[in-house]
Phi, psi and omega in degrees: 000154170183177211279171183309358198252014172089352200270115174344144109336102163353296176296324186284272154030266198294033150223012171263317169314072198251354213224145150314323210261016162245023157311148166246113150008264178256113200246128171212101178288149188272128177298148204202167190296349228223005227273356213264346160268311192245049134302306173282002155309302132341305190271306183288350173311303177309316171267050124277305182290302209262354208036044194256135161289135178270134184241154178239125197225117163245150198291143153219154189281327175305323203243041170285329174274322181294319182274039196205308195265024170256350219252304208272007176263124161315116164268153170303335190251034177029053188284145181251153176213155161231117184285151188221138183228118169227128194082022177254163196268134171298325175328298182288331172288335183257357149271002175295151184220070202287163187288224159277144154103012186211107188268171188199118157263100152236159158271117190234190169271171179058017196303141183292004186239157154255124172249172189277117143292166230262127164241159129346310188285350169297340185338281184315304209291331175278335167282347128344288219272338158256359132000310203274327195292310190253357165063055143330135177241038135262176185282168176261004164299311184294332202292297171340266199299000158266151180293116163231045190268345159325335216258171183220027183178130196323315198290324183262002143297340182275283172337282196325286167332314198266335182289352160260003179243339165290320174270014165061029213283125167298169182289328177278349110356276171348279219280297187314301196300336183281328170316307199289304165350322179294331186320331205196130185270161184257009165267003171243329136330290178312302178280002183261346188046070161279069161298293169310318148327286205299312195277299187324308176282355180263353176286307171303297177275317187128119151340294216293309211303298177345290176297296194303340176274328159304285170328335210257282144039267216287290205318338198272322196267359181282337161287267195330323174303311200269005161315291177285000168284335175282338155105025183293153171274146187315309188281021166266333174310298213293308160323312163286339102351324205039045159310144163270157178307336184287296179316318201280338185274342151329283182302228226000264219322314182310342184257353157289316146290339202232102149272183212283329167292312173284346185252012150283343177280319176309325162289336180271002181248003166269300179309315213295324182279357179315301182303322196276332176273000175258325177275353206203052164318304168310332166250316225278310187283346147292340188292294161318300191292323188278330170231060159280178216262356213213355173310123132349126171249112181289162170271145170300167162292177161227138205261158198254000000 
């Protein structure tokens, strides 16, 4: 199988790829807004199969002959290496001419792998590949047959996983923590100023998890809004979007709840805190959460 543009997938890759010895030499993923996990996905398939420590080069032009001619010298101890090239040109990658023993994984333009955006339908394949990658020990038939529709992006099936292979978790372990994901949508936590809530999943999950699910959210119901204002019927949003039934019923009650002035304001105190919540998770993101713009303001009491 492979994607419209006829081109192999990434995730088809890593579950096709089971052995060092069907490694290609030289690998080239294509760049794209979306292309940079699993690229590096990519990268760690290679050093798990190859056990080679990765050396890394981004492009620059001054030093682009110097890095072509460190990556083409023979070594004297016939040392194998693996190379990561971000930002070089297909053009440079495919005049290179490294010795045996030396793989080059890069992102590029035209890349020969495509990568995939996160869909539902993706499932199987990302949960393979870190099964295997992070050597989770449940299988991955099992893994495969639980509900995961809570989650909306590759980076939060990895986060979920590796916090399960750190906590020894069982399918059933699994399964319970994914339910709970379920409890509560999170832009109505915001409007509702479910602050304990809210800090309790970030605890749970990661602050970062958090921010991201707000964002992923928001961005989704500013579609979903301007569907429905077109008089679209729900399930072609949800077909056009590639919503899981969990998400689309998320946008709804948010979009029943929500006007179009709270989620512009609410998106614009998402830019203004962006840096400071990427860079600065620990602050940037309660600061968000505890003072967005669109929270229910309870009353004082009244004193008597």
């Amino acid at each position: 199988m492979s994607d419209r543009t006829g081109k192999e997938t990434v995730l088809e890759f890593l579950d096709r790829i089971v052995t060092d010895k069907m490694l290609p030499s030289t690998i080239t993923v294509e760049r794209t807004m979306n292309s940079k996990y699993l690229f590096y996905s990519l990268v760690r398939h290679y050093r798990r199969l190859t056990s080679i420590q990765p050396r890394f080069f981004v492009y620059s032009r001054a030093e682009a002959n110097a890095v072509k001619g460190l990556i083409e010298e023979h070594s004297l101890f016939n040392k194998s290496q693996l190379i990561i090239l971000e930002g070089f040109s297909k053009a440079f990658t495919d005049s290179l001419a490294p010795p045996e023993g030396v793989y080059i994984v890069s992102e590029t333009n035209d890349g020969q792998l495509m990568p995939e955006s996160f869909s539902p339908r993706h499932k199987r394949l990302i949960l393979k590949a870190l099964q295997k990658s992070l050597a989770v020990r449940v299988s991955a038939r099992d893994l495969i047959n639980l509900d995961w529709s809570s989650l909306s992006s590759f980076e939060d099936f990895e986060v979920f996983l590796r916090r399960a292979k750190i906590f020894d978790w069982s399918a059933e372990d699994i399964e319970k923590n994914l339910q709970a994901l379920q409890s509560g949508n999170i832009l109505m936590m915001l409007k509702r100023a479910s602050w304990e809530d809210l800090l309790a999943l970030g605890n749970r999950y990661s602050l970062p998890w958090v921010y991201r699910q707000v964002q992923e959210l928001l961005s989704q119901l500013i579609s979903y809004k301007a569907l429905r204002a077109m008089n679209v019927d729900e399930q072609k949003i949800q077909r056009d979007l590639d919503l899981s039934w969990y998400r689309a019923k998320e946008l709804e009650e948010a979009h029943q709840v929500l006007t179009m002035e709270e989620v512009r304001v609410l998106s614009q105190r998402v830019v203004s805190l962006d840096f400071l919540s990427t860079f600065k998770p620990d602050v940037g993101i309660p600061i968000f959460l505890l003072n967005n713009p669109i929270a229910l303001r309870r009353a004082s009491p009244v004193r008597r």
